[in-house]
Steps between C-alpha positions, in 0.01 A plus 500: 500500500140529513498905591786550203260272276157721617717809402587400111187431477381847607709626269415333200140584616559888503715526195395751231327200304248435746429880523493564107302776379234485273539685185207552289545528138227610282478507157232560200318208391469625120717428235404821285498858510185735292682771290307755311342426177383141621864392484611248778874457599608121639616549895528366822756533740881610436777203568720653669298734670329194702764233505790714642321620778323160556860311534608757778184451694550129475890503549484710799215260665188671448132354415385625153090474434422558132197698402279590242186664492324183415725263594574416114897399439636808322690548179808607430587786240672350234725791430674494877603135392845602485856471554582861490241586827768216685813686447524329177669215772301143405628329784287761693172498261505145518498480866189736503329330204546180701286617799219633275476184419548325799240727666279415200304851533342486126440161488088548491465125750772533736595847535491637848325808474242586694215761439485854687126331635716247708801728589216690683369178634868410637535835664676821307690540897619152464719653175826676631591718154343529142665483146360547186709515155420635228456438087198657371273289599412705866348795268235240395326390809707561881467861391151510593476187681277586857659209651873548484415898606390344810809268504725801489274733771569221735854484444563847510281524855725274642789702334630174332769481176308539177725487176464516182655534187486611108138516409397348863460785720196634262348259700494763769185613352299276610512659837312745362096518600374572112815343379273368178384862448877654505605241233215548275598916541836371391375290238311764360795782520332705766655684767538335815548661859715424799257256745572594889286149513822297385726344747810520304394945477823670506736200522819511252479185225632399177351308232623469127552811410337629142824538358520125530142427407570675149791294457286149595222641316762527211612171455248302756128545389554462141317873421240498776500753692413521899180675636741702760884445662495395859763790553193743443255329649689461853602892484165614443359322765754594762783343482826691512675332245889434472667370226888368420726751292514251199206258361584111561701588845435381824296722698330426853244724707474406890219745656364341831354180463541499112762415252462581134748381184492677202591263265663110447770613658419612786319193613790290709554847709124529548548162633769594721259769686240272560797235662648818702120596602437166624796443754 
């Protein structure tokens, strides 16, 4: 009895639980984007775009560390607060409105976050994958943010998953040595070259395309208009971009070590790659 009792404990010991992976999530800390003309446009991260990947982590037993550049609880963008990014199913919103707010990520006292200072404190090898979602609010500050390019060097060195979706992988700049410099060039509407200095050189992406930037930009920013589309800024930097047949479908880009979504709905299968990546 006492071998057969030493054995179920083993195995509750060595089930997938005990060996979870740790999935860091990152995500802007501002709640507004800078348009053109001084205008500002309200942001933050898109619902759906962090909750549905954030309930398959957690349902299939992973660790999930929240981050932020400075550790400030982000906001949400108001305009992803809805029923039609759920399959238009409220049973399902509801469940992931539920853990939002369990996991009380904007709540400015209690949210877990932590800043990118202390995920390189912790260890970036201690992290087994990286996610970041998008909404707007990346263009604003992980663009050019020298932290998170070091973040995503060290994950691609040790060739693990890095996804992103929507607006998120612009984020890839920030690998980028003069990363401030490129985005002032696009800023100002100057050319920019292909950089043989960027890790992510010659890898096949998405990102939301511009077709579906002038359709946001339509209805979303209430006349402002954007200082450049992610689309173009990822092409002329390097990236071979790849893009679904029609705007608003699902469209995922697995190169390597990194996984790209072009749009909202595309992030549950960028999800999916990381889980496939990680078994």
């Amino acid at each position: 009895m006492k071998f057969k009792s030493l054995i179920a404990v083993s195995a509750l010991l060595l089930s997938p639980l005990t060996f979870a992976d740790n999935i860091l999530v990152v995500m802007s800390d501002k709640a507004e984007m800078t348009l053109k003309a001084g205008k500002t446009y309200q942001t933050g991260f898109y619902f759906n775009e962090l909750m549905e990947p954030v309930k398959r982590f957690i349902d299939a037993g992973h660790t999930v560390t929240f981050a932020t550049p400075s550790g400030v609880a982000p906001a949400m963008d108001p305009n992803s607060d809805s029923l039609q990014l759920f399959k238009n199913d409220q049973d399902y919103y509801n469940e992931h409105k539920k853990l939002l707010s369990d996991l009380k990520l904007m709540d400015p006292k209690n949210s877990p976050v932590i800043s990118f200072d202390r995920v390189e404190q912790i260890g970036i090898q201690n992290f087994d994958a990286f996610f970041a979602p998008g909404g707007h609010a990346p263009m604003e500050d992980l663009v050019i943010d020298d932290q998170l390019g070091r973040i995503l060097k060290a994950f691609h060195k040790s060739s693990k998953p890095t996804g992103l979706v929507c607006h998120g992988p612009i984020a890839l700049l920030s690998a980028l040595p003069n990363n401030d410099q490129i985005v002032d060039r696009l800023k100002q509407g100057k050319k920019v070259s292909p950089s043989i200095d960027w890790i992510y050189a010659g890898y096949n992406m998405t990102v939301f395309s511009n077709s579906e930037e002038v359709t946001a930009t339509k209805y979303y920013l209430d006349g402002g208009e954007m200082y450049y589309f992610p689309q173009d800024a990822l092409s002329a930097i390097g990236g071979n971009y790849e893009r679904s047949e029609q705007d608003w479908q699902a469209k995922v880009v697995v190169d390597r070590e990194l996984i790209t979504g072009q749009n909202p709905a595309s992030a549950i299968g960028v999800a999916d790659e990381i889980l496939k990546q990680l078994k």
